[in-house]
MARKE-818357 format. One record per residue: residue number from 0; z, y, x of N, C-alpha, C in turn. Coordinates in steps of 0.2 Angstrom, whole numbers. Layout:
N
REC resi  n_c3  n_c2  n_c1 ca_c3 ca_c2 ca_c1  c_c3  c_c2  c_c1
REC  NUM     Z     Y     X     Z     Y     X     Z     Y     X
...
! end
This chain:
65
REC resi  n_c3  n_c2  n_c1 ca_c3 ca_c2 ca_c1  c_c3  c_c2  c_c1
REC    0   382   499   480   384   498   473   377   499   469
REC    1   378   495   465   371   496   460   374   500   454
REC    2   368   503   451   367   511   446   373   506   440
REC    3   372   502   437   375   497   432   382   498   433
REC    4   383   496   439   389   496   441   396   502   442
REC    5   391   507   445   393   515   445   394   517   436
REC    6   390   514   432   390   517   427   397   512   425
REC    7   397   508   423   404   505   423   410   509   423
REC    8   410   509   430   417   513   434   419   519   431
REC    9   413   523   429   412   529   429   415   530   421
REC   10   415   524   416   415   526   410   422   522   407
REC   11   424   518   414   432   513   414   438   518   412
REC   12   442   513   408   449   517   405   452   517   412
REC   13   452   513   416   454   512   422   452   517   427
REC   14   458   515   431   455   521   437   453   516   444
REC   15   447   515   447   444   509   450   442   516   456
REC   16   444   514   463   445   516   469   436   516   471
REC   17   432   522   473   426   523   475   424   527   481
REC   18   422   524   485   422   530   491   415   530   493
REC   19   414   536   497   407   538   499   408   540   506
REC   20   405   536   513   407   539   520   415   540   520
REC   21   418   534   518   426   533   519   429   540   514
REC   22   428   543   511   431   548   508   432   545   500
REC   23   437   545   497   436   544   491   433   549   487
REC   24   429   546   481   428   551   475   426   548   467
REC   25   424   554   464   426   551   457   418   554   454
REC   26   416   548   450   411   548   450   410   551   444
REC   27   405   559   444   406   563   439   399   561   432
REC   28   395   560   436   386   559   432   382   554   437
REC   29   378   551   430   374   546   438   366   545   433
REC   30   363   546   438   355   545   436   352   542   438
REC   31   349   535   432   347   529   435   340   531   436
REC   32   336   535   435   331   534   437   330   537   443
REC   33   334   539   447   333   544   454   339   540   456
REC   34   343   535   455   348   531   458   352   536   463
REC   35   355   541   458   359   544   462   365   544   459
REC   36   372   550   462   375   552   458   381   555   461
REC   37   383   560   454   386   566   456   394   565   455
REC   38   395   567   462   403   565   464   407   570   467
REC   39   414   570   466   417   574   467   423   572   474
REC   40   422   574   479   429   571   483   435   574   480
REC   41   440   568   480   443   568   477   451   574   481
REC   42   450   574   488   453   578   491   450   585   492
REC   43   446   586   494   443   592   495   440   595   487
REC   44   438   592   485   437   595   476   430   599   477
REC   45   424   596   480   419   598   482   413   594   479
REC   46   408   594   475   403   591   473   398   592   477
REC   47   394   585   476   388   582   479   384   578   476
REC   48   378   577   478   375   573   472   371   566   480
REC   49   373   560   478   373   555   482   367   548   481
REC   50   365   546   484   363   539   484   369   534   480
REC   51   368   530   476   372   527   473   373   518   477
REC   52   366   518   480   367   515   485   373   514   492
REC   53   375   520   493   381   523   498   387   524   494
REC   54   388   522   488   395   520   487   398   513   488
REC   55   404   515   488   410   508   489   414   507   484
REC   56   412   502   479   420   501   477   427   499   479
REC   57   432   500   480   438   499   483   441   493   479
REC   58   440   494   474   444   489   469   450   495   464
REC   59   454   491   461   456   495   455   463   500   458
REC   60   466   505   454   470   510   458   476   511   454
REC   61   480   508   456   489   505   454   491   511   451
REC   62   492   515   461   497   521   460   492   528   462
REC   63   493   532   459   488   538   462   493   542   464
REC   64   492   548   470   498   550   473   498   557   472
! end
């Protein structure tokens, strides 16, 4: 994913499906000059701060469970 892109997602009214190593998360902070970005899995509820390159969009998220 490019930094542009993450920032998007990250600022959308919507809720746009994002995973990092198959795990979904929700993208808290992202900084373009070190093209990272700090994420929270959305199951474990654990923060890390990632390559922004190693994100996935999923596409957008209907029903949340």
């Amino acid at each position: 994913m490019h930094a542009n892109r993450a920032e998007e997602i990250m600022k959308s009214l919507n809720i746009i499906g994002v995973q990092y190593r198959n795990n979904y998360v929700w993208i808290e902070d992202i900084d373009k000059e070190r093209n990272t970005a700090h994420v929270t899995y959305l199951e474990k509820r654990n923060t890390i701060h990632v390559d922004i390159d190693q994100l996935e969009e999923t596409g957008p998220v209907t029903r949340v469970h």
